[in-house]
C-alpha positions, 0 to 999 in steps of 0.5 A, spaced: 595 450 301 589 447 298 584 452 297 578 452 303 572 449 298 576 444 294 579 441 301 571 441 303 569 437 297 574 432 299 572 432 306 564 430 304 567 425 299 571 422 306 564 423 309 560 418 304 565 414 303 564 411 311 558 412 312 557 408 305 560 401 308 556 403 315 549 398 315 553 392 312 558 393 318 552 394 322 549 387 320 556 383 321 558 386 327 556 381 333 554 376 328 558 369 327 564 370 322 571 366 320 577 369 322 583 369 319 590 372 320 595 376 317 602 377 321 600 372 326 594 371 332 594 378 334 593 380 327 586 378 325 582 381 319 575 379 316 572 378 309 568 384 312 575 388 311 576 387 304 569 387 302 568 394 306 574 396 303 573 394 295 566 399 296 570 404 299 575 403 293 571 404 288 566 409 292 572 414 291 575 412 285 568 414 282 567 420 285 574 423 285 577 420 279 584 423 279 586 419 285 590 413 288 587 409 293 592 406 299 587 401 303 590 397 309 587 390 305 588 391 298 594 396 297 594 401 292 590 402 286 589 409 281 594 414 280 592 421 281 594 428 285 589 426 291 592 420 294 586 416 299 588 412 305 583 408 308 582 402 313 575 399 313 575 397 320 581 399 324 580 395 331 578 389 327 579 384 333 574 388 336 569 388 331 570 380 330 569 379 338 564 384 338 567 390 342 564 397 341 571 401 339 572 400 331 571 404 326 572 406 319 577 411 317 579 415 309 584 420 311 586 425 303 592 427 301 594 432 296 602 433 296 604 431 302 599 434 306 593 432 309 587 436 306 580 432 308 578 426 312 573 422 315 573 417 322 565 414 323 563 410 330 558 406 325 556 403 333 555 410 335 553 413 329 559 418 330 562 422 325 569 425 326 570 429 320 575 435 318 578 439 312 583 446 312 578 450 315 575 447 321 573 439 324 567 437 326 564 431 330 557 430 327 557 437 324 558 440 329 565 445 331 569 440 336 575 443 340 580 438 344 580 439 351 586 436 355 587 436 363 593 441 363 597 435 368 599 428 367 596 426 373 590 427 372 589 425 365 586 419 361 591 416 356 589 411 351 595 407 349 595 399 346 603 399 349 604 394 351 601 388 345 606 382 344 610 386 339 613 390 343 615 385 349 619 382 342 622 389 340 623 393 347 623 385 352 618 384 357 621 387 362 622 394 360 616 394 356 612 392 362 616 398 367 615 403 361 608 401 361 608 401 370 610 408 369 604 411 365 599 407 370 602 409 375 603 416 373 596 417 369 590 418 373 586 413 368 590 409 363 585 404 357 587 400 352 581 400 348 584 397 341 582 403 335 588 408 333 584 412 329 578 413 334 582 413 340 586 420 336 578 423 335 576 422 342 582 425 344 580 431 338 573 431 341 576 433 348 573 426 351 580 423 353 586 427 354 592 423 350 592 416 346 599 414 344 601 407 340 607 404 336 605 400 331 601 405 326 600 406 319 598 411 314 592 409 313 590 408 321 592 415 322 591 420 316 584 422 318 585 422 325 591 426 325 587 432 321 582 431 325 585 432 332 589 438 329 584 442 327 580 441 333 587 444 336 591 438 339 598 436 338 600 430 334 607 428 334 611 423 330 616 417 332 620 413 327 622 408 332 628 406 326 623 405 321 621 411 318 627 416 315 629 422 320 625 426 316 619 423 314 612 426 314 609 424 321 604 420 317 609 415 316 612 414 322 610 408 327 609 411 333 605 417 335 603 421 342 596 425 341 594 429 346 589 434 347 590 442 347 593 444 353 597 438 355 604 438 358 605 430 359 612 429 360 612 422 362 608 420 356 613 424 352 619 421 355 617 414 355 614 415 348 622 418 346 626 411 350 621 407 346 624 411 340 631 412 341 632 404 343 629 402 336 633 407 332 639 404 335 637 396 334 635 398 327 641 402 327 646 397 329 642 390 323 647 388 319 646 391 311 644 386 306 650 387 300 646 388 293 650 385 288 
């Protein structure tokens, strides 16, 4: 394991890297921008993502040279033993429409674990941040805090978006998604990954689930929520290898320390199990 202060020194480096980009998002935020696509309509970024990220590139690259950095616009870039996963706005759509729940997230990975990260809510001025000792909101100790039932909690889900009705059909996204609001005593959909996991660290909701994540969406948060005491637990969904390191599957449940959610995690395993078995059953291509 990384030693307590080097793991503090990458997670300052975190720190400034958010707060780096923070006064040009600001001045973005709520002003008229071009929009473009990637995957589709329902995947938008902004030339304020890759600006933000290229700062953040270099900002890390300079700061700890024995680095790569993996950025959700951009790819990777650098070698070294720190690798840095970095999304310069996880909420794009809402960032560009004006909605108030996005953030900026550089998580540190240092042979396969995560030893520092940082999640900043530039609207809020909110600063999630954690390393091997400790997490932290704002430079206080933070705890997560969880309802013990299910039927008394908050969860932050974004199941279902238009993927999912293609990968699991309406109808049984839909039903999965009737048994969570029917259950849950409050359900969101607010439209970040990563700041939905540091609220749920910080103890201000009690679970957030999502199936369409990647690494750089969630490194930070998932150090974050774990050193406030929460749980993290990973899905493949047919994607990732059986074994792969939570970090890279695609689904994910994070709940607060304390909960016991069985619905959540039974609808979060059927999403699962059905899409091992599609991926399971695609015909392989033969390479000559």
């Amino acid at each position: 394991m990384m030693p307590p202060d080097e793991s503090a020194k990458l997670r300052d480096v975190a720190e400034r890297a958010t707060r780096l980009v923070q006064p040009a998002l600001l001045a973005a935020f709520r002003s008229t921008m071009a929009v473009d696509f990637k995957v589709d309509r329902h995947d938008v970024v902004t030339r304020h993502d890759r600006e933000s990220e290229a700062a953040i590139r270099a900002f890390l690259l300079a700061e700890v040279p024995d680095s790569e950095v993996v950025g959700e616009e951009a790819g990777a870039s650098g070698s070294g033993r720190v690798k840095w996963y970095v999304d310069p706005i996880d909420g794009t759509a809402n960032f560009a429409r004006g909605h108030a729940f996005w953030c900026v997230s550089v998580g540190a990975v240092v042979d396969g674990e995560i030893v520092a990260g940082a999640i900043l809510d530039p609207v809020a001025d909110t600063l999630f941040s954690a390393d091997t000792s400790g997490a932290w909101c704002n430079g206080e100790p933070i705890r997560s805090n969880a309802v013990p039932d299910e039927q008394h909690a908050t969860l932050i889900t974004g199941y279902p978006v238009a993927r999912d009705f293609r990968l699991d059909g309406r109808e049984v996204a839909l039903d999965r998604f009737a048994r969570l609001t029917e259950t849950f005593s409050t359900l969101r959909r607010p439209g970040s990954a990563a700041l939905s996991i540091a609220h749920v660290a910080a103890g201000w909701v009690d679970a957030a689930a999502g199936f369409g994540v990647n690494a750089w969406d969630v490194a930070a948060a998932i150090l974050i929520l774990r050193q406030s005491g929460g749980q993290y637990r990973g899905f493949t969904l047919g994607k990732a290898g059986a074994d792969a390191s939570e970090l890279f599957c695609p689904g994910y449940v994070a709940t607060g320390a304390g909960a016991d959610y069985p619905t959540l995690q039974g609808v979060a395993e059927a999403i699962s199990t059905t899409r091992i078995a599609k991926a399971a059953a695609q015909p392989r291509v033969a390479v000559a």
